[in-house]
N, C-alpha and C positions, 0 to 999 in steps of 0.2 A: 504494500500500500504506500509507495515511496510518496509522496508529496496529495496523497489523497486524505479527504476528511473520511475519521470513522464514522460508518452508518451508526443510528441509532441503533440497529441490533447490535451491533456491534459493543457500542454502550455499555446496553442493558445484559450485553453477557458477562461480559468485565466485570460489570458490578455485581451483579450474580455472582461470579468465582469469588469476588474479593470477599464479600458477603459469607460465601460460605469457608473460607479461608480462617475471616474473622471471628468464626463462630469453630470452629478446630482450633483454635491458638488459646481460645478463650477454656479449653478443653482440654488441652494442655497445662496449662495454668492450673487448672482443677488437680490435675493428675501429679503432676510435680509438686503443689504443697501437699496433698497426701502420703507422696512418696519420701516429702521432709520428714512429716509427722513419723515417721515410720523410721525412719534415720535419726531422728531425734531420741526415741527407743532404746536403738540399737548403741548410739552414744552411752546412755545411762548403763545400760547394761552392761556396756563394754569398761566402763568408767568402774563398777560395783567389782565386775570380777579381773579389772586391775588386766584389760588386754590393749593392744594398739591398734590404733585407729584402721591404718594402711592393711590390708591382708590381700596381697595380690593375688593369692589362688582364687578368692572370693572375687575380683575383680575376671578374673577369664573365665570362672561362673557366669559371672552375669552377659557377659561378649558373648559366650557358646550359646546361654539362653536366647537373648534376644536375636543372634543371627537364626539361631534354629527356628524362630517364628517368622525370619521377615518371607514375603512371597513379593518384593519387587514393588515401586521400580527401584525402590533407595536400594544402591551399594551393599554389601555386606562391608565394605569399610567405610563407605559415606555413615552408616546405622551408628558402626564401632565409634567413629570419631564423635559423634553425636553425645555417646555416653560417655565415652570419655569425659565430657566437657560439662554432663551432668555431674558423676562419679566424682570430678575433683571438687565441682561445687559442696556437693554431700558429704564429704570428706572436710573442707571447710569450715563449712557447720556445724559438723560432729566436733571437730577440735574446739571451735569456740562454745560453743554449748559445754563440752566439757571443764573447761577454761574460767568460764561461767559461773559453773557448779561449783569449784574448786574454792573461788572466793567468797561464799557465801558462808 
């Protein structure tokens, strides 16, 4: 469409996709503070019976997991990289949450 205006279907598709874009992220959001909630847990837990935060066999747990579930089109390393980027946030948290605890 080099130098053409978008037709109004065209618009109202866009906006449709972004729309429902919008409404997955928002879904996301759901799912990832749940999944704090749940890491904030495993921080206490970990904090009571005195383990460390980092357990990287648990981390290629969760890589095996999730790639075993993807069915495309994301990557099995776009997916990986993804939690990665989760994982270290979670990891974050748990130290300061623990951190937290300690001073109290």
């Amino acid at each position: 469409m080099s130098g053409e205006t978008m037709s109004v279907n065209h618009l109202n598709a866009l906006a449709d996709c972004r729309a429902r874009v919008d409404e997955m992220d928002r879904e996301i959001v759901d799912l990832l503070n749940r999944r704090t909630s749940v890491v904030e847990e495993i921080g206490r837990i970990k904090k009571e019976a005195v383990l460390a935060i980092y357990e990287p066999n648990r981390e290629v747990m969760v890589f095996e997991n999730i790639k075993s579930h993807n069915h495309g089109p994301l990557s099995p390393d776009s997916l990986q990289r993804i939690f990665e980027r989760i994982i270290d946030e979670m990891r974050r948290i748990q130290k300061e949450r623990m951190e937290q605890g300690s001073q109290d």
